[in-house]
N, C-alpha and C positions, 0 to 999 in steps of 0.2 A: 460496425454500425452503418445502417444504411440513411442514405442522403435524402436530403429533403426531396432533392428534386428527382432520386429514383420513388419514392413516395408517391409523388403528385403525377407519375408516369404510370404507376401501376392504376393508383387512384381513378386519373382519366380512361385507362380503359377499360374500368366498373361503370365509368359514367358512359362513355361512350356504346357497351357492348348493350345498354338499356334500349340504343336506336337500332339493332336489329329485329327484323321478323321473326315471331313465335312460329312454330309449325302448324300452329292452328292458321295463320296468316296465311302460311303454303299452301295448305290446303282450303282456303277461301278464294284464292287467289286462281288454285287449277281446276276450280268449278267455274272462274267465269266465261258466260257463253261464245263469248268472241275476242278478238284480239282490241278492239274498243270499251268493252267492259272490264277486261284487265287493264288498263289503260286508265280509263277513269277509278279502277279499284287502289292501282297504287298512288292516285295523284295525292298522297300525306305524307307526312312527316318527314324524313329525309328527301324523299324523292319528289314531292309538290312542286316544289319553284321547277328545276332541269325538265319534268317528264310536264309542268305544266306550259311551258313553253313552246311545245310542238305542238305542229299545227294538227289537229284532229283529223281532218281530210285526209293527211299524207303520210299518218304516221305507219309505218313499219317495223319489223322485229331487229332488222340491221338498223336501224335508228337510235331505236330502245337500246340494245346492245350497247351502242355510242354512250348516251345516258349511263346507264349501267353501270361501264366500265370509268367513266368520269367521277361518278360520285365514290365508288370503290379505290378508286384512286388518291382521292381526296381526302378519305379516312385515313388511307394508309400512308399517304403524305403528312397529314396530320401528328400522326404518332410520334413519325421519326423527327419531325420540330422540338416536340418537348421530350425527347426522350435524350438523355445526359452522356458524357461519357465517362467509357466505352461502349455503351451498351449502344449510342447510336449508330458504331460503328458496325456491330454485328448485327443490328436491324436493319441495316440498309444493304447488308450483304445478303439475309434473311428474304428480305424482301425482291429482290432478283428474279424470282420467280418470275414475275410480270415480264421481265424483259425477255428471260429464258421461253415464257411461252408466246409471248410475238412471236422469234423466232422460230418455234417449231410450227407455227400458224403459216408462219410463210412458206417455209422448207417443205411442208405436207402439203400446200398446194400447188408448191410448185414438183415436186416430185410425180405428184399424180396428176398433172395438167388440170388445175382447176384453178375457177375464176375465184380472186382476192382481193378487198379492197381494203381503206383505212377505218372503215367501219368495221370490216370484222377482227378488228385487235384492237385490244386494250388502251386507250388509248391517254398516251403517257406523254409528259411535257418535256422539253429538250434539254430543260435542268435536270432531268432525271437519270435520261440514258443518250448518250454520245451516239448511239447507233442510229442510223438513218434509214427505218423501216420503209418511209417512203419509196429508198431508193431499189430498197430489197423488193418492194413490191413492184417495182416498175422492171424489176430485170428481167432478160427474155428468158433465162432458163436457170436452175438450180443453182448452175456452177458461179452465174454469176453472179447471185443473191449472195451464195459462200463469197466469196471473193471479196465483198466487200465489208468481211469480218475480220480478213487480214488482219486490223491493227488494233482487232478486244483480244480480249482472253477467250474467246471460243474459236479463234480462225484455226484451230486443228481439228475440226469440223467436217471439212474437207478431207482430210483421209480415211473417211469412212463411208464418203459414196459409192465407190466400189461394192463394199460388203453392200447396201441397203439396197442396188439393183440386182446383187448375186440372189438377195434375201427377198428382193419384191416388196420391199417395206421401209417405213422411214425408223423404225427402232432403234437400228447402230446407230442413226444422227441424234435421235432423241436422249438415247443412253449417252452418248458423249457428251453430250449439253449437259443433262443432271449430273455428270461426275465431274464436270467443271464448278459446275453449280455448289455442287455439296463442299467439293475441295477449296473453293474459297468461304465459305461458312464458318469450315470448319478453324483456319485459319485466327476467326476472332473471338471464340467461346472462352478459352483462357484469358484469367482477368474479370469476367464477369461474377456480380454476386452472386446468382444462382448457377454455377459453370456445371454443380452436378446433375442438377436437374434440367438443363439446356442441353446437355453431353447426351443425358439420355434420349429427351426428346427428337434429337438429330439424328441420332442412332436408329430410332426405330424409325425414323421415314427411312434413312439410309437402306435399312432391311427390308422396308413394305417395295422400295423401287427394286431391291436389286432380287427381288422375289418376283415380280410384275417381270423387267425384263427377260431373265434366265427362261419363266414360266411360257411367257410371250417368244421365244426365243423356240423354246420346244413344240410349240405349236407349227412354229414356223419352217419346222425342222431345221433349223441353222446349224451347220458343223461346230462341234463340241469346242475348236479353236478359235473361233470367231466370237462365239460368249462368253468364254472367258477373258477377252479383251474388253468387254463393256460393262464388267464388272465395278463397283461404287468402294471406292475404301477411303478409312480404313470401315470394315464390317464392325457390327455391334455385337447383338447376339448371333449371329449366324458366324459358322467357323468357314472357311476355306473347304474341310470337306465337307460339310452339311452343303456347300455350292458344286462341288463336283459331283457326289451324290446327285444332286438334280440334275445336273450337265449328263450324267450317266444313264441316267432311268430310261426306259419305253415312256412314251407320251401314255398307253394305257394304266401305269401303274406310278404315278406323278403324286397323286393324291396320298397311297401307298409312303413313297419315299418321303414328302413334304411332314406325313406323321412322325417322322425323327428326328426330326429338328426342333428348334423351343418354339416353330410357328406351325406345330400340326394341328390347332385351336382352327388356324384361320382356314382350313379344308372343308369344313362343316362352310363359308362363306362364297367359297370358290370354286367347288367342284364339281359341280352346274355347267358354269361357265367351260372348264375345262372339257368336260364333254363334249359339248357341243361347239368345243372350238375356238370360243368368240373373244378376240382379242379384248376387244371393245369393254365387253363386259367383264374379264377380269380387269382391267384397270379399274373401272366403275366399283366394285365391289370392293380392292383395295385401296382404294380411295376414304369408300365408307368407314373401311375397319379404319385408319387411319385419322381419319377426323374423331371417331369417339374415342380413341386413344387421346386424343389433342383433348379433348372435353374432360376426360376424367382427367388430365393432370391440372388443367384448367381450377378443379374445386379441390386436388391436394394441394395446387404448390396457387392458390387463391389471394398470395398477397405478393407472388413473385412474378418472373421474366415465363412461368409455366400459364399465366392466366394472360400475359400478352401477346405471347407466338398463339396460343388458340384464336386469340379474337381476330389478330392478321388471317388466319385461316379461313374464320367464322364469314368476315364481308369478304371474302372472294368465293366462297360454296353460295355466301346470297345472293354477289352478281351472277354467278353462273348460273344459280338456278333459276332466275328472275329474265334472263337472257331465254334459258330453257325451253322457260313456259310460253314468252313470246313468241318464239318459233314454233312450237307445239298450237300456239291458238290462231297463229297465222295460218299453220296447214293445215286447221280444222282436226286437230288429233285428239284423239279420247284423252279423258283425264287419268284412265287405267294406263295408257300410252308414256303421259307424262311422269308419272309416277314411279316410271322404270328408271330414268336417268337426274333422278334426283338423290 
């Protein structure tokens, strides 16, 4: 029998999933003419009091961001208060994410020498995460941004900068952080009321990432040994050789081998992208597949832990895209522009 207070957990985020933006909103929003009218566009309902508080004169897209990433924060702080246990406990592992992409926020700028600040990450309260992004951000070079992960659960981090200068890319760091990521998730699913339907939801991100990196990987042309260490388990649907099969393939016939496995559906989404190369845009695309899968389980499993992990989902694609379009209206970019990485 389930508990009141898992009740009033699922209940609240019916209530709650009522304050995000419709797509018609999205699309009101990337018509406006400048970075001031999107501005004054979003100043209601969740976002009024935070985005009405800056000052018009001065406001900028790294600002908004700021905003953004507060009030997404806040929701998703929210949840895990009234949320009971166990399940608090695998939503706060769930939600990690946040910390995992500071992180890669920082690691990527510093790898490629570029400028970062505490504006452009998420920005999270020190009850939340022990790690001291501040300090990541202040360090002069990669090694010593790792360095001071030593004492989390990601300081083996660090033995994968080698590969990602062999590679020219930050993927090996990134793939190590989500298989940290995943492998403590994974840890508190057992126990939970919905564990079936949690097991599978885990499973298929597990798959959509470890399809993105292998995929990303061959783009990169990465030696066959190297990707098979950044590999996510345990695997869901995808077997061991349905991953070696890929490790195997020509970059031209990727598409080809992807149709053997139980994700040759998602080739008709990716195979654009693969063409033409673009790392960028295969994640973006698995991404998308990835969120309407969250969505459809969202209205089967509509009274359970499958309609909460969506809505976590749901206010981080709205800060993102709402960050997006601010940088989109900042640079003066078409709305055909913005529309790509939404």
């Amino acid at each position: 029998m389930r508990s009141a207070a898992y009740i009033y957990l699922i209940t609240r985020a019916h209530g709650l999933s009522t304050h995000l933006l419709s797509a018609d909103d999205f699309r009101s929003l990337m018509r406006s003419r400048d970075l001031d009218a999107f501005v004054e566009a979003i100043s209601r309902g969740d976002y009024a009091e935070k985005v009405g508080l800056l000052p018009r004169e001065k406001v900028s897209a790294k600002e908004l961001n700021r905003v953004f990433s507060e009030i997404y924060v806040d929701r998703l702080l929210y949840l895990l208060k009234v949320a009971p246990q166990p399940i608090n406990k695998f939503l706060d592992a769930y939600t990690r994410k946040v910390e995992v992409e500071n992180i890669k926020r920082i690691l990527i700028s510093k790898f490629y020498g570029l400028t970062i600040t505490q504006e452009d990450l998420i920005t999270l309260p020190r009850t939340y995460s022990v790690i001291n992004f501040q300090a990541m951000l202040e360090a002069e070079s990669i090694e010593d941004a790792i360095s001071l992960l030593v004492y989390t659960k990601y300081k083996g981090v660090g033995n994968y900068i080698s590969i990602a200068r062999e590679s020219d890319s930050t993927i090996p760091l990134e793939a190590y952080l989500d298989k940290v990521y995943f492998q403590n998730v994974s840890k508190y699913i057992e126990g939970l009321p919905d564990k079936g339907i949690v097991r599978n939801i885990i499973g298929f991100e597990v798959d959509i990432r470890n399809l993105y990196f292998v995929l990303a990987y061959k783009l990169l042309e990465t030696p066959s040994n190297l990707i098979e260490k950044s590999i996510i388990r345990p695997l869901y649907r995808l077997t061991d050789e349905h991953i070696s099969s890929i490790i195997r393939a020509r970059k031209d016939v990727l598409v080809d081998t992807l149709g053997s496995t139980p994700y040759g559906w998602v080739s008709n989404f990716i195979s654009d992208a693969l063409e033409r190369g673009s790392i960028e845009d295969l994640e973006h695309k698995l991404n998308v597949i990835l969120y309407n899968f969250l969505k459809s389980m969202s209205t089967r499993n509509a009274l359970g832990l499958g309609y909460v992990l969506w809505y976590l989902n749901a206010i981080y694609y709205e800060y993102r895209n709402l960050t997006a379009i601010a940088f989109a209206k900042e640079l003066n970019l078409a709305e055909e522009e913005v529309s790509l990485v939404l």
